[in-house]
Structure formats: structure tokens, C-alpha cells
MDTraj code that builds the backbone (N, CA, C; nanometers):
import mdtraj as md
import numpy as np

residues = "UNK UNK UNK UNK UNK UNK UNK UNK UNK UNK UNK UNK UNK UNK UNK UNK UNK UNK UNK UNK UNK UNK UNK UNK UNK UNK UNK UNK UNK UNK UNK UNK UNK UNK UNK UNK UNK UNK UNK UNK UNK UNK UNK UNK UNK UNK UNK UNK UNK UNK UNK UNK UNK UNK UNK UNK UNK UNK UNK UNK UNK UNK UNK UNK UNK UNK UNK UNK UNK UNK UNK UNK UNK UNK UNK UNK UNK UNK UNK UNK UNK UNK UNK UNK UNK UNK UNK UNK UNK UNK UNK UNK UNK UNK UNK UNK UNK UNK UNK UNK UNK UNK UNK UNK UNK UNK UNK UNK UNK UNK UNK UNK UNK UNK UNK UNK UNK".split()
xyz = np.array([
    [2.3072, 1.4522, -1.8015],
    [2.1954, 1.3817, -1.7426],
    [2.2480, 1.2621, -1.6648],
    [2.1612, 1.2399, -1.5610],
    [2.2543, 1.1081, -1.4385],
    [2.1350, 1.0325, -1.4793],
    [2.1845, 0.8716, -1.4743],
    [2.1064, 0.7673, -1.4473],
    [2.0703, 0.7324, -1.3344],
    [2.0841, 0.8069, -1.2353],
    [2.0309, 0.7790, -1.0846],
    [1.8840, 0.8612, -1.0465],
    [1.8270, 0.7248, -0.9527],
    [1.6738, 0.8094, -0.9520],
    [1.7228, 0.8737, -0.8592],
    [1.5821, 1.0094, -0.9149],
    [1.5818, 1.0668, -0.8154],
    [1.4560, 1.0757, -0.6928],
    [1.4874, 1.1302, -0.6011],
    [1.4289, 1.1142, -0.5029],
    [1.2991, 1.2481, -0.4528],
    [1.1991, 1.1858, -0.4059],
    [1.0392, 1.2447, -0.3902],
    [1.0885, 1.4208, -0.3141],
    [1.1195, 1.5077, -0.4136],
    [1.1373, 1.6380, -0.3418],
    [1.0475, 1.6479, -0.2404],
    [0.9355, 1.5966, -0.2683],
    [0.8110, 1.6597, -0.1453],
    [0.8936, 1.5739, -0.0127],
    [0.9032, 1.4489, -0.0238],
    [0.9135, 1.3713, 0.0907],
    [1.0331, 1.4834, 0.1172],
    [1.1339, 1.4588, 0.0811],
    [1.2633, 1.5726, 0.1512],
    [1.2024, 1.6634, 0.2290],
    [1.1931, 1.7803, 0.1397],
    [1.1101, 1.8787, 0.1756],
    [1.0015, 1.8436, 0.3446],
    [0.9085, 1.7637, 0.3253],
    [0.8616, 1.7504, 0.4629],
    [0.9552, 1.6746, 0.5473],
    [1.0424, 1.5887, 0.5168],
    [1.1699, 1.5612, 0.6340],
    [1.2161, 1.6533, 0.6796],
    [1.2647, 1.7385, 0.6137],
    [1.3504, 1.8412, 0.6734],
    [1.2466, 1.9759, 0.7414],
    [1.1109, 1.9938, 0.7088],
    [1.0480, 2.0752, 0.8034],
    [0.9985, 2.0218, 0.9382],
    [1.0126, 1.8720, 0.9191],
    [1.0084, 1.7903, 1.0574],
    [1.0975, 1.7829, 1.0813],
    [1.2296, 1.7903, 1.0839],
    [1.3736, 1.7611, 1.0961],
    [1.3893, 1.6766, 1.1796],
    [1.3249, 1.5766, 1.0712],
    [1.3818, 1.4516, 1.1013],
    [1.3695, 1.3239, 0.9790],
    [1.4495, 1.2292, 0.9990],
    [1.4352, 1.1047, 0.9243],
    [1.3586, 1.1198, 0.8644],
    [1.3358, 1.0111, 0.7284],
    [1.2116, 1.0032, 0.6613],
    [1.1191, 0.8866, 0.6734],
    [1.2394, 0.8007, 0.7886],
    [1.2118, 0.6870, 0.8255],
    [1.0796, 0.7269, 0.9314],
    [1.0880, 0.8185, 0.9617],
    [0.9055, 0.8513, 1.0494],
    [0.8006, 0.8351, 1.0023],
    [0.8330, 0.8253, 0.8534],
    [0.6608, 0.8569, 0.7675],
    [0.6336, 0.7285, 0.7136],
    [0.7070, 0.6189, 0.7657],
    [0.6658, 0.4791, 0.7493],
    [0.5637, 0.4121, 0.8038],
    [0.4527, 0.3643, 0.7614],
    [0.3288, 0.2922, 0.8391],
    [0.3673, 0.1560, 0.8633],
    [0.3981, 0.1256, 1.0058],
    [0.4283, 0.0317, 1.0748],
    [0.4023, -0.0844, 0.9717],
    [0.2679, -0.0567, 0.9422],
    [0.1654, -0.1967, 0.9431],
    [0.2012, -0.2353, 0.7667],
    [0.2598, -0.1132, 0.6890],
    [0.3112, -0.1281, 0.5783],
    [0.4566, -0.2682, 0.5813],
    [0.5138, -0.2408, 0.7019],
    [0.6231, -0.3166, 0.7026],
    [0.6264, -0.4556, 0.6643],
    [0.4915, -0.5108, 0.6788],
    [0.4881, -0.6552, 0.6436],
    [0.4766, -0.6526, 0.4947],
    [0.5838, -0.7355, 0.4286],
    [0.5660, -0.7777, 0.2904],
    [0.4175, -0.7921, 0.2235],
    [0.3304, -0.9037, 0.2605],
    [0.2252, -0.9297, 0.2210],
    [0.1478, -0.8019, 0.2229],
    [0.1204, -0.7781, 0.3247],
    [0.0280, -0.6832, 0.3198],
    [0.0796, -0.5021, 0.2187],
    [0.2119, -0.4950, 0.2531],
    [0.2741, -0.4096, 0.1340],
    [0.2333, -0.4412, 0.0076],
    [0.2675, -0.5458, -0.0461],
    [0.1930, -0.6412, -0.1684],
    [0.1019, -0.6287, -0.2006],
    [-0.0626, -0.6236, -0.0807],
    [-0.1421, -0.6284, -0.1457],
    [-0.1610, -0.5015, -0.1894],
    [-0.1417, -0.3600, -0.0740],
    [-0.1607, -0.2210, -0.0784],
    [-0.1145, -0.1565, -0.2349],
    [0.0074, -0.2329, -0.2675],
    [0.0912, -0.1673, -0.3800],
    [0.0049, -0.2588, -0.5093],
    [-0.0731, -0.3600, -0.5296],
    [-0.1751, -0.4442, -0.6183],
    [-0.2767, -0.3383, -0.6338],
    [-0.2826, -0.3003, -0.5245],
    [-0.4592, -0.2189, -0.5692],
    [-0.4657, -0.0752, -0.5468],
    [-0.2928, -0.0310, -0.5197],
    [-0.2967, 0.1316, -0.5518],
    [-0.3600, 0.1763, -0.7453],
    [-0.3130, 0.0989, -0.8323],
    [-0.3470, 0.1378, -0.9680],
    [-0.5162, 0.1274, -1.0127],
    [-0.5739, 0.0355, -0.9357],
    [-0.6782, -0.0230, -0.9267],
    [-0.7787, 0.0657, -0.8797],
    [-0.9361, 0.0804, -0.9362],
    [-1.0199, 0.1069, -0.8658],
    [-1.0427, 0.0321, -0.7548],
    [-1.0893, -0.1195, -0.7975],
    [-1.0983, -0.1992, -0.7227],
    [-1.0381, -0.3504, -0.7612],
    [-1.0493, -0.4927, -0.6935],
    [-0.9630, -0.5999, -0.7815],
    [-1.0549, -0.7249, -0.7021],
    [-1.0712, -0.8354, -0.7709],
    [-1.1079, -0.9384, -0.7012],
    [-1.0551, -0.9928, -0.5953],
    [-1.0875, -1.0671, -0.5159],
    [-0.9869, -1.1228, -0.4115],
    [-0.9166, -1.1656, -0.4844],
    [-0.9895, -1.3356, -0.5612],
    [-0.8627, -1.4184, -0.6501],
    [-0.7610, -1.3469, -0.7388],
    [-0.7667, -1.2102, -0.7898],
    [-0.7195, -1.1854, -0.8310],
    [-0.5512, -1.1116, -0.7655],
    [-0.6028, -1.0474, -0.6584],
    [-0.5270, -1.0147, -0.5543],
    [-0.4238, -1.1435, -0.5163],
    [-0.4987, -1.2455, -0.3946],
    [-0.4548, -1.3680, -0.4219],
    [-0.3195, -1.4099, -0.4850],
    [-0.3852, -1.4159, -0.6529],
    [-0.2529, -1.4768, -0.7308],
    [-0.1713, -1.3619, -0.7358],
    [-0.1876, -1.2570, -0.7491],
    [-0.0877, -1.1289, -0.7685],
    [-0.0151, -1.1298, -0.6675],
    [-0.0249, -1.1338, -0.5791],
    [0.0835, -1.1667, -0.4854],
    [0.1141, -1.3072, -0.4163],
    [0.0924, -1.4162, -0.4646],
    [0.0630, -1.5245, -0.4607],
    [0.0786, -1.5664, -0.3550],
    [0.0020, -1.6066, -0.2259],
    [-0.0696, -1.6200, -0.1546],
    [-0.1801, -1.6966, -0.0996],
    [-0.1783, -1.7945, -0.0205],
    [-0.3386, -1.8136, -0.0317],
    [-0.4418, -1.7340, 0.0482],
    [-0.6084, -1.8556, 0.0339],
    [-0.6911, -1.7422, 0.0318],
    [-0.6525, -1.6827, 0.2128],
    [-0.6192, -1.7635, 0.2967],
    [-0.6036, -1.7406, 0.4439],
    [-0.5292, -1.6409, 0.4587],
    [-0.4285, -1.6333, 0.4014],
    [-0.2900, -1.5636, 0.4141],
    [-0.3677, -1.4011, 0.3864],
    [-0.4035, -1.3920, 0.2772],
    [-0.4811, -1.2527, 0.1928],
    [-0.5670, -1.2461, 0.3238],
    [-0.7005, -1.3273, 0.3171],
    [-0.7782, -1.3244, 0.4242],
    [-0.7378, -1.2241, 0.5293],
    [-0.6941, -1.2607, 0.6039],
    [-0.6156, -1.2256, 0.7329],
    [-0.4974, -1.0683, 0.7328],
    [-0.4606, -1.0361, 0.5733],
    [-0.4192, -0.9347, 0.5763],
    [-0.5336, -0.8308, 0.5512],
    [-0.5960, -0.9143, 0.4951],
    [-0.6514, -0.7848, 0.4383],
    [-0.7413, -0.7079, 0.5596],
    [-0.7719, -0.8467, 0.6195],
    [-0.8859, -0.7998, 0.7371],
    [-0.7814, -0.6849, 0.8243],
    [-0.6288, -0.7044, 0.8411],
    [-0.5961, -0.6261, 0.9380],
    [-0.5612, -0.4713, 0.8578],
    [-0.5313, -0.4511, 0.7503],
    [-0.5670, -0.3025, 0.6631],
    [-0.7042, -0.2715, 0.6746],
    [-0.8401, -0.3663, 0.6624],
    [-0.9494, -0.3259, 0.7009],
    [-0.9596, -0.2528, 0.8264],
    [-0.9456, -0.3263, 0.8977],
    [-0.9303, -0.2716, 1.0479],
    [-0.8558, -0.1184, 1.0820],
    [-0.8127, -0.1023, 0.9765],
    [-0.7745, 0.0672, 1.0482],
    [-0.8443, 0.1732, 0.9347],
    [-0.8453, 0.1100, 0.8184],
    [-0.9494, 0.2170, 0.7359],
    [-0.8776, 0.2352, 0.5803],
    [-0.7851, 0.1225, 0.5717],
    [-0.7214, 0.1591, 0.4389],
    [-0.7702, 0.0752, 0.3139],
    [-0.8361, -0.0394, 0.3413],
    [-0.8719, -0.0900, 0.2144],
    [-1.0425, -0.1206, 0.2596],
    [-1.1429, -0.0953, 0.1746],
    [-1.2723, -0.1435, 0.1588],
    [-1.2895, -0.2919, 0.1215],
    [-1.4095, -0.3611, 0.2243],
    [-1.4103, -0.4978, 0.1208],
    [-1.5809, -0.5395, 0.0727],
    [-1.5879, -0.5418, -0.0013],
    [-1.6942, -0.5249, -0.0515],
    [-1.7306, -0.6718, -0.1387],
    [-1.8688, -0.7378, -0.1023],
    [-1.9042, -0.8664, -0.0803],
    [-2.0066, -0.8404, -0.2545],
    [-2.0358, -0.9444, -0.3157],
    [-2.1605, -0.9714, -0.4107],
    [-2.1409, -1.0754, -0.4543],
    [-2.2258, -1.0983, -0.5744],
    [-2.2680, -1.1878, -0.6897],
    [-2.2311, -1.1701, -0.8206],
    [-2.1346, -1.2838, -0.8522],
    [-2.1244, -1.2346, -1.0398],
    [-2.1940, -1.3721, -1.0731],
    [-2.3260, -1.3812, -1.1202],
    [-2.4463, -1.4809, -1.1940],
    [-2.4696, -1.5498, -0.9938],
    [-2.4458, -1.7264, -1.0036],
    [-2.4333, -1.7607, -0.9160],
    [-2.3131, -1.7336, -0.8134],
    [-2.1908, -1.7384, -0.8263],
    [-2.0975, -1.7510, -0.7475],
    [-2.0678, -1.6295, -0.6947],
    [-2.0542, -1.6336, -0.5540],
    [-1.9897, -1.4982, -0.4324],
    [-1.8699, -1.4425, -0.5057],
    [-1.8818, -1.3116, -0.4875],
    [-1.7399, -1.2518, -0.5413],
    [-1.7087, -1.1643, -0.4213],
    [-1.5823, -1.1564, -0.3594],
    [-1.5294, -1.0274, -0.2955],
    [-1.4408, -0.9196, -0.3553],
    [-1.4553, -0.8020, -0.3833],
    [-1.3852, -0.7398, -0.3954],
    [-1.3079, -0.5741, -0.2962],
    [-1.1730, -0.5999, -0.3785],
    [-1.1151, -0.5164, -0.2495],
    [-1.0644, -0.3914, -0.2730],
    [-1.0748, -0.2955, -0.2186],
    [-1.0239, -0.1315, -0.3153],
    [-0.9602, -0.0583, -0.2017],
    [-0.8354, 0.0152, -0.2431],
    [-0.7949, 0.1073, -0.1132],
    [-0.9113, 0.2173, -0.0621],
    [-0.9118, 0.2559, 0.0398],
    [-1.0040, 0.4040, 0.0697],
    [-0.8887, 0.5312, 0.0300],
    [-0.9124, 0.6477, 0.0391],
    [-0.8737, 0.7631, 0.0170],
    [-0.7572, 0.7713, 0.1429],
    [-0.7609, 0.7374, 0.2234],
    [-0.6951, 0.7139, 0.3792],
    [-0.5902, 0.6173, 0.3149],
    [-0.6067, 0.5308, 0.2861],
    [-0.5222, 0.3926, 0.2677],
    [-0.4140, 0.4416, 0.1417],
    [-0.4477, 0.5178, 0.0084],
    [-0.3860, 0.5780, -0.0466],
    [-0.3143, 0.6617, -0.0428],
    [-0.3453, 0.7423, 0.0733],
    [-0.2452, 0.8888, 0.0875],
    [-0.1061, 0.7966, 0.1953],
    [-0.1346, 0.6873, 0.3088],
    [-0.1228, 0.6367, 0.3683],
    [0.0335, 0.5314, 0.2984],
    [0.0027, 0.4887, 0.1518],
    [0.0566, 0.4517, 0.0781],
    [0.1789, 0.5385, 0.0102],
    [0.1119, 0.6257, -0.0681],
    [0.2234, 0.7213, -0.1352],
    [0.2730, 0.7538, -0.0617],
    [0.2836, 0.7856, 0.1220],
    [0.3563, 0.8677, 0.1759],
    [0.5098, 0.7545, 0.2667],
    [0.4531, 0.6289, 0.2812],
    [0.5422, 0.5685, 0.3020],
    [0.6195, 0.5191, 0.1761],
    [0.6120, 0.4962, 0.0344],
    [0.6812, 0.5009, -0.0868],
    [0.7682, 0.6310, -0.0819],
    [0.7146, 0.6936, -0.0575],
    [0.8167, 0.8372, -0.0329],
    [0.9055, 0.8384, 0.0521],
    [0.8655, 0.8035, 0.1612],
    [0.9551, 0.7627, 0.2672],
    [1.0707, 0.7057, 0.2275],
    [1.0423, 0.5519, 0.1731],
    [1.1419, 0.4637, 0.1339],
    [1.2610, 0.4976, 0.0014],
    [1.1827, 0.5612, -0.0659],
    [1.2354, 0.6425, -0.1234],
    [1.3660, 0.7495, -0.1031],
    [1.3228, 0.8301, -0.0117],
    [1.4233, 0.9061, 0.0362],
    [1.4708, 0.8637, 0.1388],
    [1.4686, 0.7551, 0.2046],
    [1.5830, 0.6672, 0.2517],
    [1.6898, 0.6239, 0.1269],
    [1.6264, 0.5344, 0.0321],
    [1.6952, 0.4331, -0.0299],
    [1.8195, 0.5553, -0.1035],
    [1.7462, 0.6410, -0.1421],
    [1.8440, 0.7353, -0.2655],
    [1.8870, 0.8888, -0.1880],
    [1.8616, 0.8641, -0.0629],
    [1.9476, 0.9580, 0.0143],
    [1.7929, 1.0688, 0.0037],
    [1.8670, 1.1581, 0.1776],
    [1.7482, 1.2363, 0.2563],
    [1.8084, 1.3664, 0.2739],
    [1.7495, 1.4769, 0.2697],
    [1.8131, 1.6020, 0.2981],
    [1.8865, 1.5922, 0.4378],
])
top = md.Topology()
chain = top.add_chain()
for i, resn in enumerate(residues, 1):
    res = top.add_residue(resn, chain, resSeq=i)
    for name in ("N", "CA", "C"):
        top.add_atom(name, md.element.get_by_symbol(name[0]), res)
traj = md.Trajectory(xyz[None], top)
């Protein structure tokens, strides 16, 4: 048995029927830390508070703000506004788009980091 991970057969597998890199199946917009951060916070998640988001990747509220609005903007995370008693709550959840969108660039990086067919 090896102590080395191993790497996303699927991702291989579709590199090599694209024959090419795996570095293709990277979402640009993934590239920014923060916003990677928040995507990879609320993959486990149904959904998460802002503040909660926020401190999880610690951040302020502008910084989050402003990412999140630009993952909004193409269709990967929902943001969804209410009330818990008096005080505004936002909360934020990937869409079905934003998830597949996710696992497939983890895969990616993946079979970069630990080698590609």
C-alpha cells in the first residue's frame, strides 16, 4: 500500500478523452483565493450565514460582499435575504451549477498536483 494520494480517475480519464491538460477544467473565476474559500465553505453546506462565511474565511463584510456578488453573477452561489426575530439575515448556498463547477476544478487541481495521464 503507498501513502501517496491518489488522483480523481474520472478527471484523468476526461483529460485524456480531451487530450489535453487538466489545467482546462479550471474555472478562471475559481482562481481567486477568496472566492475559492468561500465556494469550498459552502460546498458541505446546504446553506451558511454570511457572518458565518465571513469569519470562515476571515474576511470582511466588503471583501465577502463583493465576492460573492461576482459568483452570483454567473449562477454559482444563491443569496438569499430574511429575518431571524428582528435582525436581517443573509444567507448563501451554492446552486447545482456552482457545485458541479466546483468538484470539477478540485479535480482538475488534483490531477495536476499528483500527476495527469
Amino acid at each position: 500500500m503507498t501513502d501517496e494520494p491518489t488522483v480523481d480517475a474520472g478527471a484523468q480519464e476526461a483529460a485524456a478523452k480531451r487530450g489535453g491538460h487538466p489545467r482546462h477544467d479550471l474555472a478562471p473565476l475559481l482562481n481567486a483565493p477568496v472566492r475559492l474559500s468561500v465556494v469550498a465553505a459552502l460546498a458541505p453546506l446546504d446553506k451558511a450565514e454570511f457572518g458565518f462565511v465571513r469569519d470562515l474565511v476571515e474576511v470582511s463584510d466588503s471583501v465577502l460582499s463583493k465576492q460573492v456578488a461576482a459568483l452570483e453573477e454567473v449562477g454559482w452561489v444563491e443569496v438569499r435575504k430574511g429575518r431571524v426575530g428582528r435582525r436581517p439575515r443573509t444567507w448563501i448556498s451554492l446552486t447545482p451549477e456552482g457545485r458541479v463547477v466546483y468538484e470539477r476544478h478540485l479535480a482538475a487541481l488534483r490531477a495536476i498536483a499528483f500527476g495527469s495521464p
